[in-house]
VOFIZA-872175 format. One line per field, with one value per residue (C-alpha): residue in three letters; y, z, x; chain; residue number from 0. Coordinates in steps of 0.25 Angstrom, whole numbers. Layout:
! VOFIZA-872175
type [ALA|...]
c2 [Y|...]
c3 [Z|...]
c1 [X|...]
mol [A|...]
seq [NUM|...]
//
This chain:
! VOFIZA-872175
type [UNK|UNK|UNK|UNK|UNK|UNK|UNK|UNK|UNK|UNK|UNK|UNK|UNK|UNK|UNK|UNK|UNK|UNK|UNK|UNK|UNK|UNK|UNK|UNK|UNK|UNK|UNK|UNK|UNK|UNK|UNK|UNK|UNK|UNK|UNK|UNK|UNK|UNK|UNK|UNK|UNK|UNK|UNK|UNK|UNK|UNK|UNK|UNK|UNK|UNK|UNK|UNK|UNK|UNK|UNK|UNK|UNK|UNK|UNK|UNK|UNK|UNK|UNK|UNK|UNK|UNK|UNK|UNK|UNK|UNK|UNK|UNK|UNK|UNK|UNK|UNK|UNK|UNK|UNK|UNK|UNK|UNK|UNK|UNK|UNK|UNK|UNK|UNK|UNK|UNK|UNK|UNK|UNK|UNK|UNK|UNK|UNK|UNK|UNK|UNK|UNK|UNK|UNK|UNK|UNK|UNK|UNK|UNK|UNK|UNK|UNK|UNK|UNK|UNK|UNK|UNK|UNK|UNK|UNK|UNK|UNK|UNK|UNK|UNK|UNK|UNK|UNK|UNK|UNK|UNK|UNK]
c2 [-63|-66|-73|-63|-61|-62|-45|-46|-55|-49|-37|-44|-50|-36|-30|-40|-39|-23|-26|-34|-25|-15|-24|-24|-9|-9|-18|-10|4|10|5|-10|-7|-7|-20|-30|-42|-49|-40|-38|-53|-55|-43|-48|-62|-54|-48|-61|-66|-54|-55|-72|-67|-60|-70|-80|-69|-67|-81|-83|-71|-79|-90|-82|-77|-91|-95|-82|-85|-99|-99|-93|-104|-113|-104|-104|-118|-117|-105|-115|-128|-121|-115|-128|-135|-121|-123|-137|-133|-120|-117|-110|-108|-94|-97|-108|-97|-87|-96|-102|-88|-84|-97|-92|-78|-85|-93|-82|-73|-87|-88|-71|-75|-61|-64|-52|-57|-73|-66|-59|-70|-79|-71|-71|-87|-86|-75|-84|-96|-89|-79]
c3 [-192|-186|-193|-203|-199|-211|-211|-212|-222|-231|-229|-234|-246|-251|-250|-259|-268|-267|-270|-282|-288|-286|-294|-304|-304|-309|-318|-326|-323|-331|-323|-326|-341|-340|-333|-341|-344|-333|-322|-326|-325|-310|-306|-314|-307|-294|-294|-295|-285|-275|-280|-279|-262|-261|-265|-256|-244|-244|-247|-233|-227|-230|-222|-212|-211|-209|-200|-190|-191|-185|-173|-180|-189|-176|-174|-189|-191|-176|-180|-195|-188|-176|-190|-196|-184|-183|-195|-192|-179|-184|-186|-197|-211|-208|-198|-207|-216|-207|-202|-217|-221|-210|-214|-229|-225|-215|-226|-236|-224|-223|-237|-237|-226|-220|-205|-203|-213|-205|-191|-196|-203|-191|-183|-191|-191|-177|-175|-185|-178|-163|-169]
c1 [638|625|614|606|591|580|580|597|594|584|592|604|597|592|608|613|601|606|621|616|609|621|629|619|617|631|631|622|629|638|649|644|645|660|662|670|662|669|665|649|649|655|646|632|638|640|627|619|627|620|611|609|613|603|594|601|601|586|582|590|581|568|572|578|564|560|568|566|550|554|547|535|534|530|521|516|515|505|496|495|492|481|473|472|469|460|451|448|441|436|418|416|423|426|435|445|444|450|461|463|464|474|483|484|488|498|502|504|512|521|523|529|539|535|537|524|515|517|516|503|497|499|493|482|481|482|470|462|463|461|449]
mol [A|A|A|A|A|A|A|A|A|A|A|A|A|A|A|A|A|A|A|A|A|A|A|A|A|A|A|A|A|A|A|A|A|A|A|A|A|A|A|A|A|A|A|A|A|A|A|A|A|A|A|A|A|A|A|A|A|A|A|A|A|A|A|A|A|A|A|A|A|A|A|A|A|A|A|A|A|A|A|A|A|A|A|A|A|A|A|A|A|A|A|A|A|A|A|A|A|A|A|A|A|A|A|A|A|A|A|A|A|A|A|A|A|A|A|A|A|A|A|A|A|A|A|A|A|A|A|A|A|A|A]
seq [0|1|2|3|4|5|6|7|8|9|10|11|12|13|14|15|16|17|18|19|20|21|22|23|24|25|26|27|28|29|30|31|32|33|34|35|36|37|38|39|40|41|42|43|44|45|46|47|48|49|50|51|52|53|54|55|56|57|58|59|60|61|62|63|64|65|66|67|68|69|70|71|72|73|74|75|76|77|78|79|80|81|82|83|84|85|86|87|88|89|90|91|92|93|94|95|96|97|98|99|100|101|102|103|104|105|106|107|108|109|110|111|112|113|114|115|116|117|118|119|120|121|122|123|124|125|126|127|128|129|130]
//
């Protein structure tokens, strides 16, 4: 099987989640209510376990995400390092404040892990520092 892709991933994440609350659904149906004890508990057991995958599976997404923005962090950690270097030569107040502005933002798109929001907000660093 080839490696999963942060999409596959999140994808896969959502499924299991699905399953579990399938799981659940039955549980509390009336078919549930006829379930020895014995057979509620392996499937109660049965449904955390899903539902723990899931989890698991979406936690790998994110840092599938990450690791397919890899080249971009190099290029992150450069617009980050030319705005510093950009406010200590800037003239006048409301220019740090533009680039400083444009590194919370880009902070802030970081910090959602939303590969758009980062591609936006650096370009916003990048048009701060050039304008």
């Amino acid at each position: 099987m080839a490696a999963l892709t942060s999409d596959q991933a999140f994808a896969l994440a959502s499924r299991f989640h699905d399953a579990a609350v399938a799981v659940g659904n039955y549980l509390y149906s009336a078919k549930g209510n006829a379930l020895s004890a014995s057979d509620w508990n392996e499937l109660e057991d049965a449904q955390w376990s899903i539902l723990n995958a899931s989890s698991d599976i979406r936690t790998t997404a994110v840092g599938l995400v990450l690791d397919e923005a890899g080249p971009s962090l190099a290029k992150l950690q450069a617009y980050t390092n030319r705005a510093r270097i950009a406010i200590k030569k800037v003239d006048t107040a409301k220019k740090a404040i533009e680039i400083a502005t444009s590194l919370v933002v880009l902070g802030a798109a970081v910090i959602s892990k939303d590969p758009g929001a980062i591609a936006s907000a650096a370009k916003g660093v990048y048009d701060a520092m050039e304008s």
